[in-house]
Each structure stands twice: as structure tokens, then as C-alpha cells.
N, C-alpha and C positions, 0 to 999 in steps of 0.2 A: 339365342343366336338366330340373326333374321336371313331367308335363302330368298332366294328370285324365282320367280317361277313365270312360265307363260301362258297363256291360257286361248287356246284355238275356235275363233268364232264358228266355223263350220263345222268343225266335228265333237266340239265340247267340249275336249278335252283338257285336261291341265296338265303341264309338266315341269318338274323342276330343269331350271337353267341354269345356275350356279347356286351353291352351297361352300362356305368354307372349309377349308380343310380341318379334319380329327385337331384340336386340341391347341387350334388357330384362332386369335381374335379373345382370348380370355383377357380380363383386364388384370388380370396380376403380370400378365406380361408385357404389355404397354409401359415406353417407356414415359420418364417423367413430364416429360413436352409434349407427347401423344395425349398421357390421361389428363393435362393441364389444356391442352387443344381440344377434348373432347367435352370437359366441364364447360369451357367458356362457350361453346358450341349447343350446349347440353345436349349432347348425345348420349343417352340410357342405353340401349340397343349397340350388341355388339355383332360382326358377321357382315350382313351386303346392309350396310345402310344409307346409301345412295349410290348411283349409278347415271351414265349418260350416255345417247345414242351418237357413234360419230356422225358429222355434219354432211359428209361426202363417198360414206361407205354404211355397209350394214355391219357394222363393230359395236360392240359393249363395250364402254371403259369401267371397271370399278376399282376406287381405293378401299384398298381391304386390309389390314397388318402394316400400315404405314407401307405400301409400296403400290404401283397401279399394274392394275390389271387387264387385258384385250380378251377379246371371246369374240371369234368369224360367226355372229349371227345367232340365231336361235331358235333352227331345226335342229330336229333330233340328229345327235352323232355331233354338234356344234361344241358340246364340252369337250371334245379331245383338243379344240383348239386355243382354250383356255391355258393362258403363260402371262409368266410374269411381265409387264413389259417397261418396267423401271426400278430398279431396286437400291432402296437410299443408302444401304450398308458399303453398294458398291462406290457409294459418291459420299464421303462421309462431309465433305465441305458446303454441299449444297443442305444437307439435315431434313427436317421433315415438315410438315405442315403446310400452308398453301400450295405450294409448288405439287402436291401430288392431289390437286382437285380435281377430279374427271373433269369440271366443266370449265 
């Protein structure tokens, strides 16, 4: 499972920035359109496997569990603001795949 992390030119350090949640991103839970979107995609790697900077704010977008994700930045204490900020269960007519691109 792949995590984000960022890495501080001045002081050295590294630190993780988002990680998925306990028991999130397994592919036996992936639905059938999911693990058929990921094959034709070949996506190996389950967890943060891409992400995008917004254009006009300091925001992380990630699609992570078929739904997208916001995160205010990425100082330290920036994971509390990590939420959901789309969820396809709620919208069952729009369904899953392009539509939840970060980019």
C-alpha cells in the first residue's frame, strides 16, 4: 500500500502526508468497474497512487477507495484536514471511474 510523504529541503526531514486508512484500498474490495478500471489502467499499487496539486489553493486532491479526497496543505497538523470530499455511494447515478480524477 503506497503513502505520501513530503520531504523538507531545509531541515531534511521526511514526513508522512497521507496514508490510507486500516483495511482501506484492498483489492478484494474493489468493486467490479473499479478492478476492471484499474487493470486497463494497470494500476499494481493500491493506497495513494496518484494525486494533484489544486491550481489556485495549496489543496491535495487524492482518488483513494473509489471516492476523492482534500487535504489543506502539507505542514504538519495538515492531516486533521483530510475528508472526504466526494463520495460515489452518495451519487449512485453518476458511478465511478473518470469522474473521480484528481486532475
Amino acid at each position: 500500500t503506497r503513502q505520501l510523504y513530503v520531504y523538507d529541503r531545509e531541515t531534511g526531514s521526511t514526513s508522512l502526508v497521507i496514508a490510507p486508512r486500516e483495511g482501506s484500498g484492498e483489492e478484494k474490495s474493489f468493486s467490479k468497474e473499479e478492478a476492471l478500471r484499474r487493470e486497463r489502467a494497470r494500476i499494481m499499487s493500491t493506497g495513494v497512487t496518484e494525486y494533484s496539486w489544486a491550481k489556485n489553493a495549496c489543496r491535495l486532491l487524492v482518488p483513494m477507495d473509489g471516492a476523492l479526497f482534500v487535504q489543506d496543505g502539507v505542514a504538519e497538523g495538515s492531516a486533521d484536514s483530510f475528508r472526504r470530499l466526494f463520495d460515489p455511494d452518495a451519487f449512485p447515478e453518476v458511478g465511478t471511474g473518470p469522474l473521480l480524477d484528481a486532475k
